[in-house]
Each structure stands twice: as C-alpha cells, then as structure tokens.
N, C-alpha and C positions, 0 to 999 in steps of 0.2 A: 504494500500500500504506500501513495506516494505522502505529500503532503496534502495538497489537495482534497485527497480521499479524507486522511484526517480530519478537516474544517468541514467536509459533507457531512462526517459523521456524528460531529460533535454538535452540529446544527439540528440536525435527525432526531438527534437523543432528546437535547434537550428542548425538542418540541412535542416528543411525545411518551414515552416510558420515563424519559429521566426527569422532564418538567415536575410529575406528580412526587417522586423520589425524593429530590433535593428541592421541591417545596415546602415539602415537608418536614425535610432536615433545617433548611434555612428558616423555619418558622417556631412553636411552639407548641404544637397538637403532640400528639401521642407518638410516640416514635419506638423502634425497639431499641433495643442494647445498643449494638453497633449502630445505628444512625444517631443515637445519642451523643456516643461517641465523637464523631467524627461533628458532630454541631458544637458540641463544646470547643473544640478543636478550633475548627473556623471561626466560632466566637471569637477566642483566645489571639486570633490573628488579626483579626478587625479590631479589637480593645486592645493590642499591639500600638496597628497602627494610626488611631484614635491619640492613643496615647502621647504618642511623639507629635503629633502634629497639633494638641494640645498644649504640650510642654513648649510651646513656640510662642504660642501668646498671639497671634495672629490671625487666626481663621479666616474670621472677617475679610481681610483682606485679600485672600487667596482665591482663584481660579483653578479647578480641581480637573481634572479627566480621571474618572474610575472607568477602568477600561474591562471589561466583563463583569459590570456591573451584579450580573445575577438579578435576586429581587431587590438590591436596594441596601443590604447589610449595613454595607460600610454610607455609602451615597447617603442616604436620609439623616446617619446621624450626622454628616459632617454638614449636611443643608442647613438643620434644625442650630447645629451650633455657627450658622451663620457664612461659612463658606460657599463661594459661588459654584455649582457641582455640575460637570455634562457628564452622565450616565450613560455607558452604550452596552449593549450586548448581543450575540449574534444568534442568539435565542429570541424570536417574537414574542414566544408564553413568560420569557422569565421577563424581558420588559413590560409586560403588562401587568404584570404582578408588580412589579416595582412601583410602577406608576399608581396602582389600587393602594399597596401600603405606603406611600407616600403620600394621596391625598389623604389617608387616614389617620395620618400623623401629622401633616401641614396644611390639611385644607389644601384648595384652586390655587396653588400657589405655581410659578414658572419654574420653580426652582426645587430639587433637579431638574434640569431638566434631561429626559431620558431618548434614546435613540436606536435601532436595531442596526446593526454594525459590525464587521467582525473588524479583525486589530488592523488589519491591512486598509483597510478603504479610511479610520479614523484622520481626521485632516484638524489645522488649528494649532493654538497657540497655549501654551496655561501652564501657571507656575509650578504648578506639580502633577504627575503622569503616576496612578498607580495603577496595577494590574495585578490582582490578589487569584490564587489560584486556577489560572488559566493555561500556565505554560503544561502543567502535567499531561494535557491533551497534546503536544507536539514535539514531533521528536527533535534535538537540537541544534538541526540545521534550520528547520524552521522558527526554532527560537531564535536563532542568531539573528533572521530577521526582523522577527516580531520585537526583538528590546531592542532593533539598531531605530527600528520606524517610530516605537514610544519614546526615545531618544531625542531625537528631532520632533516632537513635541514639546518639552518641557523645556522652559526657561530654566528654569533654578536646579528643580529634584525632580528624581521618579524613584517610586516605590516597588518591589516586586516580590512577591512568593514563589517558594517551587518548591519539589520534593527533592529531597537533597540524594545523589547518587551515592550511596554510601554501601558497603558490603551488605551490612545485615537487610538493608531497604532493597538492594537486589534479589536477593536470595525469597526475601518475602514474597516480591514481583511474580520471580520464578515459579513458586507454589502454589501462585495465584490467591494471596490471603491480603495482597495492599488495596483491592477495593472490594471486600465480601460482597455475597448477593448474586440472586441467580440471574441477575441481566448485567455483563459487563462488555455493555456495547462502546464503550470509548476506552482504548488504550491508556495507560498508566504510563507516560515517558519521567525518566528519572534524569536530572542534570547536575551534573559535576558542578559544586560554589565555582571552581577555581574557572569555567569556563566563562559562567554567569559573568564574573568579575570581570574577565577579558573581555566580553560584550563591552562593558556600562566603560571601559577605561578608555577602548579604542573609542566612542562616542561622547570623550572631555568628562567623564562624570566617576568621581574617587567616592564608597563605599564611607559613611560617616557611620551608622550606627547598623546593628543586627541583632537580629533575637532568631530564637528557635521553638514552634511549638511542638510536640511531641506527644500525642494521645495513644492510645491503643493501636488504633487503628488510622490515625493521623497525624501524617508529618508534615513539616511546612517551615521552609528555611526562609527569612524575610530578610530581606536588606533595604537599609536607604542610603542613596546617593546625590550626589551632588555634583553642579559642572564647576569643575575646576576651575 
C-alpha cells in the first residue's frame, strides 16, 4: 500500500466504523476497558498540550491551526480560553461532531472555526501549527512531508504527537496488541524521535520542550518546537 492508499483509508475509517469508535472514546459515555484506556491517554496529551501553551500567558493573542482536529478535544478548549483556533480534519463525521460540541460549549460563535481537510491541501499562516495524533496513520516518508508542509505554516511553533518507535512499541505492533479491537482498519506507523527531530530542524524549528504519555495501551511522544 502506497501513501495514498493510506489517507483513503484513514478517510474510510473514520467516516464510518471508526467515527462511532473514537467518538466514543473522545467523548464521555460508556466505554470498555481498553477505550478507557486509550481516552485517558489522549486526554493526558491534550492537558499536555493545554498546559504549555497556558504557561505562556498569551492565548488570547494567538492564531492556532489544530491540524486533525478530531471532535474538537484540544480546539474548543483553546477557543473557550480565548485563542483564535482553525480546526480541520479529513474526516467529515469527526468535523461535524466538533462543530455540534463546540456550539454546545460556545454557543453560534465563528470561533473555531472548523474545516474538512486532510494535512496536505491545509494553506495559511498562524502562530502555532499543532497536529496531535495523526502521524500514526502514515508511514515516514509521508511524515517527512506532512511536518515539512505544517512547517511552512507556522510563524513561531508547531506542536506534534507520534508513537514513538521504540523496541518494546514494535514488538507490541508485531502481535498486533498496539491498537486492540476486532476492526483495525488503519495501520499503526511507528517513528523514530531522532527522525521526527531531523524533520522540525531541517525546516528552522529547535525542539524547546517534550513530555511523554504512556497508558496501557497508549503511547504518544509530544514535542514543541520553535523557529530558530
């Protein structure tokens, strides 16, 4: 399968098996064990990166791109705490959702405002470019693209998640246990930091802060950078 195929499938999914799945995870209803899991998890990346860009004192003044927005996670809180936010993702079901819990939490308001997009087609300018769990879907040639093009968006920073390629993360891959569940229609690509990092450097932008979440069943290596 090429690249290509990749971004059909991931579009596929989550328009129709995966939308109900991971609306569910990204929401509050009932969920089992393992999606619990794995929502903690994602919380834990989002209250991450919340956090630091709280610790800045600025919001307000910022121009945001959440780039696979999802429903809205990270996008609504940063709207509500006053940042200017364009939300896009290459899911129609998961935009839609976003756009429903967003007016439920801000009212008719413009802001997010939301888009169906995949990373390739996004265009624009804005002080900070994040893109929280989206590389896992492709493998790392096409990442090489995908954070050279989020890149060339950002004035200042871009934010990024991935699953970190690490022995025991492969091995798990291999057994088929890093995304349980009897439909695992999108691939799991795992990428090397040290690779990640060569992207964000050759594109002016030095690694200032990182954290690591690490659940059961969810892993998720975050970095922020900056242009040099």
């Amino acid at each position: 399968m090429n690249a290509a195929d990749d971004k059909t499938i991931v579009r596929e999914y989550f328009n129709s098996t995966g939308f109900d799945r991971w609306r569910r995870i990204y929401g509050d209803g009932e969920v089992n064990k393992v999606q619990l899991d794995i929502r903690n998890g994602h919380q834990q990346t989002v209250d991450t990166v919340l956090d630091w860009l709280k610790a800045d004192n600025n919001l307000p003044e910022l121009s945001i791109c959440d780039a696979g927005c999802g429903v809205g996670s990270l996008s609504i809180p940063l709207a509500v705490d006053g940042a200017k936010v364009y939300a896009s993702d290459i899911s129609e079901k998961m935009v839609e959702e976003g756009k429903d819990r967003a007016k439920q939490t801000l009212g008719n308001g413009e802001n997010p405002t939301f888009a169906v997009q995949d990373l390739e087609s996004l265009s624009g300018s804005y002080h900070t470019v994040i893109c929280l769990d989206v590389l896992i879907h492709y493998p790392q040639e096409k990442a090489d693209e995908m954070i050279s093009h989020l890149c060339s968006l950002a004035q200042s920073r871009i934010i990024l998640s991935f699953a970190p390629k690490t022995c025991a993360l492969t091995i798990l891959k291999k057994i088929g246990s890093f995304f349980p569940g009897p439909s695992k229609a999108t691939r799991a690509y795992l990428h090397r930091e040290a690779d990640v990092v060569r992207i964000l450097e050759n594109n002016g932008f030095c690694v200032q802060r990182q954290a690591m979440t690490k659940t059961r069943f969810y892993f998720s290596r975050l970095l922020e950078a900056t242009r040099e």
